[in-house]
LUMBANU-275009 format. One record per atom (N, C-alpha, C): residue in one letter; x, z, y. Coordinates in nm, 4 decimals. Layout:
BEGIN
+--------+----------+----------+----------+
: residu :        X :        Z :        Y :
+--------+----------+----------+----------+
:      A :        X :        Z :        Y :
...
+--------+----------+----------+----------+
***
This chain:
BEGIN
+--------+----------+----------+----------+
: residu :        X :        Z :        Y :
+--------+----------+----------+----------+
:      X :   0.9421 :  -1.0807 :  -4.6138 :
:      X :   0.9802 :  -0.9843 :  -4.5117 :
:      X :   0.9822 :  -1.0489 :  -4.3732 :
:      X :   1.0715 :  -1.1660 :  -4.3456 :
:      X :   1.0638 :  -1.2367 :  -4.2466 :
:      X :   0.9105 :  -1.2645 :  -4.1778 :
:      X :   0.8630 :  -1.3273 :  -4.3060 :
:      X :   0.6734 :  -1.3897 :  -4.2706 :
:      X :   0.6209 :  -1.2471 :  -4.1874 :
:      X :   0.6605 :  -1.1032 :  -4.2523 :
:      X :   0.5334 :  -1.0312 :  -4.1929 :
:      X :   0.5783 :  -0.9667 :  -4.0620 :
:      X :   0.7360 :  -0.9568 :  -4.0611 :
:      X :   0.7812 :  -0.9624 :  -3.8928 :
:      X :   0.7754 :  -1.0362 :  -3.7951 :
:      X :   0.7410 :  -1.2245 :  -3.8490 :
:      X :   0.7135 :  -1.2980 :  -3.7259 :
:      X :   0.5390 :  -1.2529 :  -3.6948 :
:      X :   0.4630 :  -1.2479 :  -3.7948 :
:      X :   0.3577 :  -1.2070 :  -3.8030 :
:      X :   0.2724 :  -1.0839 :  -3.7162 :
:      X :   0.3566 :  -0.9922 :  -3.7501 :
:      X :   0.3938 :  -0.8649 :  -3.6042 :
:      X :   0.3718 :  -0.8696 :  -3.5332 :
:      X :   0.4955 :  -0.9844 :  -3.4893 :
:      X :   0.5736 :  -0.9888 :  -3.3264 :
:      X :   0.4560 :  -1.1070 :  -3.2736 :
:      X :   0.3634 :  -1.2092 :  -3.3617 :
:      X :   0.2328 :  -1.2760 :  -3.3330 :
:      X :   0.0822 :  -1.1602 :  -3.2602 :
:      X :   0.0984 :  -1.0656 :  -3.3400 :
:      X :  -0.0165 :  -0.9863 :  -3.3375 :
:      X :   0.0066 :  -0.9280 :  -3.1490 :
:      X :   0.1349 :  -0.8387 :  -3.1989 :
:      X :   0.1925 :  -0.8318 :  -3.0791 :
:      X :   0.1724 :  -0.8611 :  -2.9410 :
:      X :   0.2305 :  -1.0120 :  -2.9537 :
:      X :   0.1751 :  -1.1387 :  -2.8292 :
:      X :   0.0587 :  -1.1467 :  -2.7781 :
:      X :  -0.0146 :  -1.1857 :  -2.9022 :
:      X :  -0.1439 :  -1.2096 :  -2.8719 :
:      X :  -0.2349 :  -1.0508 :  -2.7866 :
:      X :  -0.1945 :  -0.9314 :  -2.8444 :
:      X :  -0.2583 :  -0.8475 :  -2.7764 :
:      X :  -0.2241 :  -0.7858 :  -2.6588 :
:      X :  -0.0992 :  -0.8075 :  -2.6452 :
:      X :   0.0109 :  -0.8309 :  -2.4867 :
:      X :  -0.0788 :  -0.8568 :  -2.4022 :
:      X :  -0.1066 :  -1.0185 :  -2.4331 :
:      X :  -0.1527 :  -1.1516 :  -2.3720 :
:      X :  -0.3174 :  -1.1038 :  -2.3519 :
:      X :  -0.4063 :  -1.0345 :  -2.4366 :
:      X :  -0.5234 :  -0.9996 :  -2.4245 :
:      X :  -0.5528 :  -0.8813 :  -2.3003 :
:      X :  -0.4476 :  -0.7819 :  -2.3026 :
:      X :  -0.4096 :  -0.6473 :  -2.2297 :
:      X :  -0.4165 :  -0.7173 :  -2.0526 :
:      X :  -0.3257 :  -0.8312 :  -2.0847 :
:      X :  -0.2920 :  -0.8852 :  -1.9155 :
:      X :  -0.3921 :  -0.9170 :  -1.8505 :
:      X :  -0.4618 :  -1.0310 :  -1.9516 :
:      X :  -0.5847 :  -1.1001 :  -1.9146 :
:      X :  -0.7109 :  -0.9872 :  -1.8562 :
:      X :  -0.7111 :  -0.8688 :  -1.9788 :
:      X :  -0.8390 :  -0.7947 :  -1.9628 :
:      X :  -0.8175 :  -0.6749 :  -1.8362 :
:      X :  -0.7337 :  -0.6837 :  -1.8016 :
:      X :  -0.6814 :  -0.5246 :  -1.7070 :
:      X :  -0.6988 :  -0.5560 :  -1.5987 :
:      X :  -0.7390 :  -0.6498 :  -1.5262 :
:      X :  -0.7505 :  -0.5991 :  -1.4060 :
:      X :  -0.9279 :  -0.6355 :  -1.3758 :
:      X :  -1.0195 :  -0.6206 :  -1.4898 :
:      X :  -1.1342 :  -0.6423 :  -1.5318 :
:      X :  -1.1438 :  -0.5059 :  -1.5740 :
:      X :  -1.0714 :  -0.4079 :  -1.6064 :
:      X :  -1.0958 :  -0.2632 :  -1.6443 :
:      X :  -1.1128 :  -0.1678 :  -1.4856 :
:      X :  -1.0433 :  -0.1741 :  -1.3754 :
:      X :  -1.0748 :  -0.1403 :  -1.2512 :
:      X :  -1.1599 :  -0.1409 :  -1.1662 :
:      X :  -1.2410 :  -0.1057 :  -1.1295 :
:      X :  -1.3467 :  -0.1536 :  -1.0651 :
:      X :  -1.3304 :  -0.1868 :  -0.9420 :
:      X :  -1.3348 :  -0.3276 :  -0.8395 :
:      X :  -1.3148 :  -0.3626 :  -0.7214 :
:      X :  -1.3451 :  -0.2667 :  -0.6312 :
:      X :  -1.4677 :  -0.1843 :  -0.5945 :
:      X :  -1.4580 :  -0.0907 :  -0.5089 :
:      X :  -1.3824 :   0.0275 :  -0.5218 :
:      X :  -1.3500 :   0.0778 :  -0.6776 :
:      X :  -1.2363 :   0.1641 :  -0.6643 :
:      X :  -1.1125 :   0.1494 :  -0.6159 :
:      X :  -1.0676 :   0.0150 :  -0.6264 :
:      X :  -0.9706 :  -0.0583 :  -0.6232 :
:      X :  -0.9419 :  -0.0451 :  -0.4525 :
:      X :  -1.0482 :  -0.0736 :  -0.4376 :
:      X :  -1.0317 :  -0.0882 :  -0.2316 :
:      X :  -1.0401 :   0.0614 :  -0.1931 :
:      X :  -1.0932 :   0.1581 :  -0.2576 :
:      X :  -1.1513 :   0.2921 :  -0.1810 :
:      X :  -0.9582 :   0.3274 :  -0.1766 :
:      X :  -0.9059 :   0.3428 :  -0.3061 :
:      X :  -0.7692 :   0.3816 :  -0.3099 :
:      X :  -0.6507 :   0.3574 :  -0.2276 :
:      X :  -0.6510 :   0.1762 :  -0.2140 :
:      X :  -0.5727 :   0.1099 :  -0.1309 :
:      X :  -0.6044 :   0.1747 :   0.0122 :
:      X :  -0.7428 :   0.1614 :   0.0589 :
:      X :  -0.7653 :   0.2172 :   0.1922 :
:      X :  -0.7344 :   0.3198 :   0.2077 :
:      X :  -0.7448 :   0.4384 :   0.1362 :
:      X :  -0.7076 :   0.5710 :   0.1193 :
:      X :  -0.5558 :   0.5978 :   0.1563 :
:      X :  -0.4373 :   0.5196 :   0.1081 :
:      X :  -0.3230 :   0.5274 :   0.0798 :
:      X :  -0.2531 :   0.4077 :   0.2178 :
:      X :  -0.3155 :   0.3443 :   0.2298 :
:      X :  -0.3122 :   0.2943 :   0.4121 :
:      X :  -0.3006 :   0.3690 :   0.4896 :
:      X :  -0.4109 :   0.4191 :   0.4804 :
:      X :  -0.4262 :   0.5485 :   0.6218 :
:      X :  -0.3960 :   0.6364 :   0.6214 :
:      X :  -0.3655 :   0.7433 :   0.5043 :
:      X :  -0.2426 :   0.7912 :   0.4604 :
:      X :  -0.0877 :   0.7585 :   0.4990 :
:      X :  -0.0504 :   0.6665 :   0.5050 :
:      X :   0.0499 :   0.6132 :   0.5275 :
:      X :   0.0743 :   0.6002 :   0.6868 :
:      X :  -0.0420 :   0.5889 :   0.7374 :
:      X :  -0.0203 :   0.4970 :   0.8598 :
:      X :  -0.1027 :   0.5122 :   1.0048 :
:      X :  -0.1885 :   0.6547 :   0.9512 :
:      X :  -0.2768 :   0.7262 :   1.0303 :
:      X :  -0.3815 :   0.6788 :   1.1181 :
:      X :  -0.3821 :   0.5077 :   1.0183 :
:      X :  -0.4699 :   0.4537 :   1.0929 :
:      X :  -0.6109 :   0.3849 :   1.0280 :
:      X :  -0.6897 :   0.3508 :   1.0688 :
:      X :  -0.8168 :   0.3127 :   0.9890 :
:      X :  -0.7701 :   0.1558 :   0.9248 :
:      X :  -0.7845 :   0.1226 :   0.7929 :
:      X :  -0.7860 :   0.0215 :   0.7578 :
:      X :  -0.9589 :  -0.0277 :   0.7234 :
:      X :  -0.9815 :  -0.1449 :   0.6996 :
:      X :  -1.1022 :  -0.1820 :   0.6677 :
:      X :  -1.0755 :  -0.3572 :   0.5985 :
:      X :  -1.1312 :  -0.3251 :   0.4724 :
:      X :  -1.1355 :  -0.4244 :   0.3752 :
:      X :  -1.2922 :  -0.5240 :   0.3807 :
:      X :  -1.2492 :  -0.6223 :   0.4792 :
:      X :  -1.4357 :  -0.6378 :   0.4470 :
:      X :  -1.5122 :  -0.7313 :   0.3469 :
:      X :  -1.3980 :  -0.8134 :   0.2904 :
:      X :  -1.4214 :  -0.9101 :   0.2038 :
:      X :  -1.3740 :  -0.8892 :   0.0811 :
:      X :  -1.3790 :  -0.9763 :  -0.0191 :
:      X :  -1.3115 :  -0.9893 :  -0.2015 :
:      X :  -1.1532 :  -0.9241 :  -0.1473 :
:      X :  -1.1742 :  -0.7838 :  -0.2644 :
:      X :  -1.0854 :  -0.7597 :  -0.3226 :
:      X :  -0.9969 :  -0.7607 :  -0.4613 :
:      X :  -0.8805 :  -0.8202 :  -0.5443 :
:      X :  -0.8821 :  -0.8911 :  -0.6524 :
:      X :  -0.7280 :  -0.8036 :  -0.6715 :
:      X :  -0.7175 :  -0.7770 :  -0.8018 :
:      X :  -0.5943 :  -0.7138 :  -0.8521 :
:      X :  -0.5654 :  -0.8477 :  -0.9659 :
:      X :  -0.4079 :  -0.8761 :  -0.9422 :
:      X :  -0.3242 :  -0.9773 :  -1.0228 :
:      X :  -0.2279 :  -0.9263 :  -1.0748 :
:      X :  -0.2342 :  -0.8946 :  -1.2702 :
:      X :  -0.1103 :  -0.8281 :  -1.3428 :
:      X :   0.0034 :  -0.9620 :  -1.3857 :
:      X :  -0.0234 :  -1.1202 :  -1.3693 :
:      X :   0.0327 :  -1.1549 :  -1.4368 :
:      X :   0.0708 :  -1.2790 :  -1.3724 :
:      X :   0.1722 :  -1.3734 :  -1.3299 :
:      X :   0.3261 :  -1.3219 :  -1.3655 :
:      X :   0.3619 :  -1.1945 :  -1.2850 :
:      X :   0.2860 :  -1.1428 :  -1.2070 :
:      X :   0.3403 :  -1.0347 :  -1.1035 :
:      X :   0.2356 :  -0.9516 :  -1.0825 :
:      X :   0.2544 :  -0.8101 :  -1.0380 :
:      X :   0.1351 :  -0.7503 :  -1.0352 :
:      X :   0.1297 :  -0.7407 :  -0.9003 :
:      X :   0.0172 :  -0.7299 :  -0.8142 :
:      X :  -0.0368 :  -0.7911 :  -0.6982 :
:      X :  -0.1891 :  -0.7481 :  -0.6384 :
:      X :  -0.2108 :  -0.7664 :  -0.5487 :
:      X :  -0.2913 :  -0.7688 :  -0.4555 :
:      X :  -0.3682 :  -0.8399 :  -0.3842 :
:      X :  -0.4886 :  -0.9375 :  -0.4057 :
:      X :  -0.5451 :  -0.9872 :  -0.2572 :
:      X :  -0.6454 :  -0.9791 :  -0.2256 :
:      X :  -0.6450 :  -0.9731 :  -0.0689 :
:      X :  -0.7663 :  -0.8965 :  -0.0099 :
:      X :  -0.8029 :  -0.9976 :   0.0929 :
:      X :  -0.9041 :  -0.9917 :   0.1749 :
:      X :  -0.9547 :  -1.1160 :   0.2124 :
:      X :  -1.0177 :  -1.0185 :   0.3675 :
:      X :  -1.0321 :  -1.0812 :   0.4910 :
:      X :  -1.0849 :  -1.0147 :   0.5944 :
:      X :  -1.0670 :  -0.8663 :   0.5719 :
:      X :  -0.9388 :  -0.8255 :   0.6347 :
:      X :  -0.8279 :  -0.7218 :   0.6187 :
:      X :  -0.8351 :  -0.6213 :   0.7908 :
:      X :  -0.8095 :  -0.5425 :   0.8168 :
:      X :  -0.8112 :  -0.4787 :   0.9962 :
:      X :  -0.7802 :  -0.3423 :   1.0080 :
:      X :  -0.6605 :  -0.3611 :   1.0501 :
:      X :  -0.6427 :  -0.1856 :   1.0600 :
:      X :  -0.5921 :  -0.2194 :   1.2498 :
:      X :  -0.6583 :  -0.0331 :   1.2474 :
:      X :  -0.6898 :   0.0038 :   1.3529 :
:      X :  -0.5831 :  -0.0038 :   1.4670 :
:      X :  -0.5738 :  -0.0009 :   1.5650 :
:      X :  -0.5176 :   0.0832 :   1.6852 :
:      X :  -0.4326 :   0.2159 :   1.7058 :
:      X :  -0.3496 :   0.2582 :   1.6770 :
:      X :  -0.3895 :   0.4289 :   1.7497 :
:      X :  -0.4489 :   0.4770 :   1.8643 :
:      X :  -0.5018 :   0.5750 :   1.8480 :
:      X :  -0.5673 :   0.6604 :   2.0163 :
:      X :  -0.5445 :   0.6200 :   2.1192 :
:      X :  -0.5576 :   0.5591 :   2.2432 :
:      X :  -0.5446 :   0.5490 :   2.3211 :
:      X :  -0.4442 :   0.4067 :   2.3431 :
:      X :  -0.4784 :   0.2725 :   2.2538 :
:      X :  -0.4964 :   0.1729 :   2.2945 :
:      X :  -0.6412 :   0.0639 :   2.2056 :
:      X :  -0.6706 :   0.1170 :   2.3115 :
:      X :  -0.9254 :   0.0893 :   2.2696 :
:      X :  -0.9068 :   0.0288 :   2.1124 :
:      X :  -1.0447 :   0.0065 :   2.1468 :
:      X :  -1.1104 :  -0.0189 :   1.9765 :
:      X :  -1.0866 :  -0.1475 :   1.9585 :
:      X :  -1.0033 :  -0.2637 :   1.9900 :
:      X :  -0.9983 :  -0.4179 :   1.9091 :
:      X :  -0.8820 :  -0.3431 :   1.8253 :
:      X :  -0.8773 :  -0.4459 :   1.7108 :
:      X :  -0.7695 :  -0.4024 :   1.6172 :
:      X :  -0.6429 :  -0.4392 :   1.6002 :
:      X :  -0.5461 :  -0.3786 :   1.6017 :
:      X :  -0.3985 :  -0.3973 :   1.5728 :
:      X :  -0.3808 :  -0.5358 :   1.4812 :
:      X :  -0.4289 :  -0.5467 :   1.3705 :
:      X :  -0.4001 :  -0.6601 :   1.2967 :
:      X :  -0.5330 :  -0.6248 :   1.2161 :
:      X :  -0.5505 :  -0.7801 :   1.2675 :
:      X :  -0.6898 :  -0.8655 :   1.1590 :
:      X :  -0.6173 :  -0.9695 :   1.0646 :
:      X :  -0.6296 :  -1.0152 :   0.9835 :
:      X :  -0.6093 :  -1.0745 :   0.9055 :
:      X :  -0.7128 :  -1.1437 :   0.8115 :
:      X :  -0.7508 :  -1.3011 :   0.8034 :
:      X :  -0.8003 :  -1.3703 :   0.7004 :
:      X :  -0.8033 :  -1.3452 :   0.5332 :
:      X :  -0.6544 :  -1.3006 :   0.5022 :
:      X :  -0.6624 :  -1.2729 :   0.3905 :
:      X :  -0.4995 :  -1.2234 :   0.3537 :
:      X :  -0.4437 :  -1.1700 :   0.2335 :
:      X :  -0.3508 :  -1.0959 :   0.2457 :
:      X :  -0.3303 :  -1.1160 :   0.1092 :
:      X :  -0.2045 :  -1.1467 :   0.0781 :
:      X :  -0.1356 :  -1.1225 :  -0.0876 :
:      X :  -0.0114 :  -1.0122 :  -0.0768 :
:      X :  -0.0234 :  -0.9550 :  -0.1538 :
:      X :   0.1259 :  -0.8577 :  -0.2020 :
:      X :   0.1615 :  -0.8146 :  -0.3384 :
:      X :   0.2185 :  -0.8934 :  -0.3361 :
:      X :   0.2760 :  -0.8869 :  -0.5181 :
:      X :   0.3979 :  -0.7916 :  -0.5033 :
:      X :   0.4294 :  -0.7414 :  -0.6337 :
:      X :   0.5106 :  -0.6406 :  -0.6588 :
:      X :   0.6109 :  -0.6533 :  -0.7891 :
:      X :   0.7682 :  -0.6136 :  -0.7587 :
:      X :   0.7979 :  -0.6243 :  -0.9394 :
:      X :   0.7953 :  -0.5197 :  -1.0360 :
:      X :   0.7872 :  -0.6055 :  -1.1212 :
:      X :   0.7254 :  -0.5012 :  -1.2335 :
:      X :   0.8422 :  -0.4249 :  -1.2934 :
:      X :   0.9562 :  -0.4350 :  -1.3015 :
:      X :   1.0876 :  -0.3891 :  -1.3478 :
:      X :   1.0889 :  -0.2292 :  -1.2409 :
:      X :   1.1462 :  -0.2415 :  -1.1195 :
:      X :   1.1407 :  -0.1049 :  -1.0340 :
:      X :   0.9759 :  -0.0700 :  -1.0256 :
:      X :   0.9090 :  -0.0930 :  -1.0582 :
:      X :   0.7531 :  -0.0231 :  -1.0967 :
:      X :   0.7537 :   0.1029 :  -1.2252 :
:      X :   0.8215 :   0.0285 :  -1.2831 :
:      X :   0.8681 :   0.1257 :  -1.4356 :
:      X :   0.9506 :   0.2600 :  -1.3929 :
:      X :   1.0428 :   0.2262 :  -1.3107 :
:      X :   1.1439 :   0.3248 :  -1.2162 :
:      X :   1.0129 :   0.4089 :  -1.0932 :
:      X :   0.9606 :   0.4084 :  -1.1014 :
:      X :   0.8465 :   0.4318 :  -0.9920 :
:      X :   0.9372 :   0.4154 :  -0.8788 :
:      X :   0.9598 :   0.2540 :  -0.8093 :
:      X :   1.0339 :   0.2506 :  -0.7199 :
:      X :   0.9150 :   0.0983 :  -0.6799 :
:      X :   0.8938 :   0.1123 :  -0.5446 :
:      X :   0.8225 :  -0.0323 :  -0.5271 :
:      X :   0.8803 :  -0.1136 :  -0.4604 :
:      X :   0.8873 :  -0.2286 :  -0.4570 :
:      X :   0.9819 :  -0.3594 :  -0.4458 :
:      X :   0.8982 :  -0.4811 :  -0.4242 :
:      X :   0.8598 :  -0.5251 :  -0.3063 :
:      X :   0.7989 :  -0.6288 :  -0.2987 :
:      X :   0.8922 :  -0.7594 :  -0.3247 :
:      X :   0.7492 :  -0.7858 :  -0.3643 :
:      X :   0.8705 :  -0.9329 :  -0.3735 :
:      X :   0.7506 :  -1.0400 :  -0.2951 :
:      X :   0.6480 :  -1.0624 :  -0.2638 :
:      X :   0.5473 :  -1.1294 :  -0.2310 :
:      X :   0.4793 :  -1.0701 :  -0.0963 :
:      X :   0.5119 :  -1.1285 :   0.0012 :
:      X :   0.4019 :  -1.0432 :   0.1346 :
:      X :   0.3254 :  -1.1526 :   0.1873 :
:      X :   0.1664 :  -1.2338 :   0.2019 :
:      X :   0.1297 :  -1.3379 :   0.2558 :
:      X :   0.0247 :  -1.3259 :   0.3528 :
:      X :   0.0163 :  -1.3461 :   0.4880 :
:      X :  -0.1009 :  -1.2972 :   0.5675 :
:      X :  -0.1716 :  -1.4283 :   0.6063 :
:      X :  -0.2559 :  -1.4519 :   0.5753 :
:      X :  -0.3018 :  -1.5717 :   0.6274 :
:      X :  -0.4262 :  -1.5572 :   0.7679 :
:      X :  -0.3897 :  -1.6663 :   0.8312 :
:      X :  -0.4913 :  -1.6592 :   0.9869 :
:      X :  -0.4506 :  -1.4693 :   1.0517 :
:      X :  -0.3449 :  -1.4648 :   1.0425 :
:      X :  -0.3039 :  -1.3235 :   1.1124 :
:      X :  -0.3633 :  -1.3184 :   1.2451 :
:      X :  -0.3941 :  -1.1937 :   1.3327 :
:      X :  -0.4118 :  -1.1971 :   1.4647 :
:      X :  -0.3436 :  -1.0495 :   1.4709 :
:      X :  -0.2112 :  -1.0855 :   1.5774 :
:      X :  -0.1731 :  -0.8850 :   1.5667 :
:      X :  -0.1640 :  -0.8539 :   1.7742 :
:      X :  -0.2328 :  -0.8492 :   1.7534 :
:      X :  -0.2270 :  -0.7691 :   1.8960 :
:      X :  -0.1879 :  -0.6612 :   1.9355 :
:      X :  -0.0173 :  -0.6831 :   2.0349 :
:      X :   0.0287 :  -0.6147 :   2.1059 :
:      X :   0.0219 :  -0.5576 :   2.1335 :
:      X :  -0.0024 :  -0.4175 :   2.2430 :
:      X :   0.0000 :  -0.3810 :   2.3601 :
:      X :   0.0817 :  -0.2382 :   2.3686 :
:      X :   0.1292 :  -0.1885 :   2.4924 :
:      X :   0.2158 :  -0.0689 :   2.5323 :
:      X :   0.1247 :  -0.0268 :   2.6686 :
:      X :   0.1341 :   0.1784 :   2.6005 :
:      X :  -0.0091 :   0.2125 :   2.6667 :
:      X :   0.0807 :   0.2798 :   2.7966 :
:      X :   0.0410 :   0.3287 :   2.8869 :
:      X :   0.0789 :   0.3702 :   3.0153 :
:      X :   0.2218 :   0.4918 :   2.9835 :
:      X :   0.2095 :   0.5467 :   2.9027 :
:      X :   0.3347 :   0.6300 :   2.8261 :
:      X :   0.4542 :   0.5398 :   2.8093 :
:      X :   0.4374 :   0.4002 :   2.7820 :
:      X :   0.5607 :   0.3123 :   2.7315 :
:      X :   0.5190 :   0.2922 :   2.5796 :
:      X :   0.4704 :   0.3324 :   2.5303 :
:      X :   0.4726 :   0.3461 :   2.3631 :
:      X :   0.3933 :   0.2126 :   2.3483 :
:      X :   0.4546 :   0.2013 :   2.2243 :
:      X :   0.3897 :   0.0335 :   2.2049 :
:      X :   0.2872 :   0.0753 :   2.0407 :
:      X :   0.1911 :  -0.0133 :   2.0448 :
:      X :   0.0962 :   0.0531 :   1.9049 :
:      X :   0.1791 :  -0.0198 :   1.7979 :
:      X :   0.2735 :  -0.1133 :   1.7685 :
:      X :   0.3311 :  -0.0903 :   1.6935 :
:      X :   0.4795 :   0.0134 :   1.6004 :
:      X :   0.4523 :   0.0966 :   1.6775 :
:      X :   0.5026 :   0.1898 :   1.6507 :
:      X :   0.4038 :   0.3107 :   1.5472 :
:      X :   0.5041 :   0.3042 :   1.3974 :
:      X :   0.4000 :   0.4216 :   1.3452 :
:      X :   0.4730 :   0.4635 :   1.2944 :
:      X :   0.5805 :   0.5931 :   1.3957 :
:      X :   0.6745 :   0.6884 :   1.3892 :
:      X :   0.5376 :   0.8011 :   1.3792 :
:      X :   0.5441 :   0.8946 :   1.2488 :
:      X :   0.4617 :   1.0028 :   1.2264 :
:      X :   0.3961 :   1.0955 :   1.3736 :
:      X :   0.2312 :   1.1080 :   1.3702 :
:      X :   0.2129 :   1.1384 :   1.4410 :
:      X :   0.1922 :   1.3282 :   1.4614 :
:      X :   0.2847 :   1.3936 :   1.5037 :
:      X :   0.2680 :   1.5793 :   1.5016 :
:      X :   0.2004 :   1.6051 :   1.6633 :
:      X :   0.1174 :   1.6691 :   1.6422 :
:      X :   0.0549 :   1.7594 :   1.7792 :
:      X :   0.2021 :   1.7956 :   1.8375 :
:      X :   0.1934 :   1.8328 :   1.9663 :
:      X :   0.3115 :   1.9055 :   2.0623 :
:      X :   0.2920 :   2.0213 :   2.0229 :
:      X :   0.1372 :   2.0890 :   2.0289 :
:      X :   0.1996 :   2.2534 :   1.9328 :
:      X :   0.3069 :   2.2614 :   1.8240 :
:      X :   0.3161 :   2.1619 :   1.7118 :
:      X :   0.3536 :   2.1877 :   1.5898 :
:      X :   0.5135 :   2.0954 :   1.6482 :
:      X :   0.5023 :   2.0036 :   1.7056 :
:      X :   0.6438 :   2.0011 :   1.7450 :
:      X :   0.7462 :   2.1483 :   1.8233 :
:      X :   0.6719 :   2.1753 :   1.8716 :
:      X :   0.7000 :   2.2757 :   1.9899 :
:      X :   0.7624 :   2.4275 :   1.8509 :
:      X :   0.6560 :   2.4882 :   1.7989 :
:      X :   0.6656 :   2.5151 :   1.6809 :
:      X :   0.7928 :   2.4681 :   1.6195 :
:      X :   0.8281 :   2.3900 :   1.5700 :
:      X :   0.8894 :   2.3618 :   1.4866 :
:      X :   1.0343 :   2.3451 :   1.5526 :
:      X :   1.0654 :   2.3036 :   1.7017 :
:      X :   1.1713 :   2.3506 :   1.7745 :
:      X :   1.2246 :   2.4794 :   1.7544 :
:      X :   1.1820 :   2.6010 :   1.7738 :
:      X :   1.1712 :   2.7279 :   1.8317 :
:      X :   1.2067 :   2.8045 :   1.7121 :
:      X :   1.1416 :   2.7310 :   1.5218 :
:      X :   1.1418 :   2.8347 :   1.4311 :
:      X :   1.2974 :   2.8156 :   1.4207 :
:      X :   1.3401 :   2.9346 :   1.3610 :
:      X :   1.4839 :   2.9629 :   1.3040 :
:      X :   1.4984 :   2.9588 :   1.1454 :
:      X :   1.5691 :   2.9045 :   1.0761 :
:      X :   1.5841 :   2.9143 :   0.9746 :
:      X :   1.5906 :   3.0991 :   0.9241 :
:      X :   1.4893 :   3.0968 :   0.8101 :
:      X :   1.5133 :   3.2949 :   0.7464 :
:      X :   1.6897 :   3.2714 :   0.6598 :
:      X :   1.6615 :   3.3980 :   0.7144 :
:      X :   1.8410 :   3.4626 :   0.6890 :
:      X :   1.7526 :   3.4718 :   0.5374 :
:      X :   1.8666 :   3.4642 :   0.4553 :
:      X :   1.8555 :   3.5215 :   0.3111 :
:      X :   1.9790 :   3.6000 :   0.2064 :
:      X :   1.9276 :   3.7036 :   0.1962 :
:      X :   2.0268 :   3.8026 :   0.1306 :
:      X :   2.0831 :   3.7248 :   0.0286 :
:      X :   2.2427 :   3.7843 :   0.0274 :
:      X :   2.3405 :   3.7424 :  -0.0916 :
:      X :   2.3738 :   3.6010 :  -0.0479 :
:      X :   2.3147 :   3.5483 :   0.0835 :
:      X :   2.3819 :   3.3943 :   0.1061 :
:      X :   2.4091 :   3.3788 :   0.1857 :
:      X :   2.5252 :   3.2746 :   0.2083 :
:      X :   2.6055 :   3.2798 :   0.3723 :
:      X :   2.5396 :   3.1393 :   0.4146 :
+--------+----------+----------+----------+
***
């Protein structure tokens, strides 16, 4: 009984250990980057651009690195880029991953270049407080909450 439970918990391991190794060989690198970029600029309303090796790491940590990295500017401070970067690690833990909660634990930028600047408004481009048109701000001043029957 013992023999075929250590036996198991062997099979187990070993296909654990096969799963780690083989998974980030199941992704395909350009999917891998189309997503990340996707979920950047999403995030951040700004152009990212991946121009070098992109590499997914499940094991001891699951992770990220990307190599000649550049996201954009906003509007109206020109076309050099906010941050270039040589290359970039971001690992993650795997415990609040399970929680769908993300938790870095790893951030590494190597040969960074982040360029400054504050455009004639005062606003500085590191600032990426959500960007709304003045219609839809304006809009969104003005609406009133709807009354709703049976509630105070």
């Amino acid at each position: 009984m013992i023999r075929k439970l250590i036996l198991l918990l062997l099979v187990l391991l070993v296909l654990g250990a096969g799963a780690v190794l083989i998974a980030p060989g199941l992704i395909p690198p350009e999917t891998l980057k189309k997503e990340l970029v996707a979920r950047v600029e999403a995030a951040t309303g700004r152009t990212m651009v991946i121009e070098g090796a992109l590499g997914l790491k499940v094991f001891p940590f699951i992770g990220v690195e990307a190599e000649k990295v550049s996201l954009s500017n906003p509007e109206g401070f020109g076309k050099e880029a906010f941050v270039r970067v040589g290359a970039m690690q971001v690992s993650l833990a795997l415990g609040p991953l399970l929680a769908q909660e993300v938790k870095v634990t790893r951030f590494v930028l190597k040969e960074p270049v982040i360029a400054l600047a504050v455009n004639k408004a005062g606003k500085g481009n590191w600032d990426f407080a959500p960007a709304t048109a003045p219609a839809e701000q304006a809009v969104a001043k003005t609406e009133k909450p709807e009354a709703k029957a049976g509630f105070a």
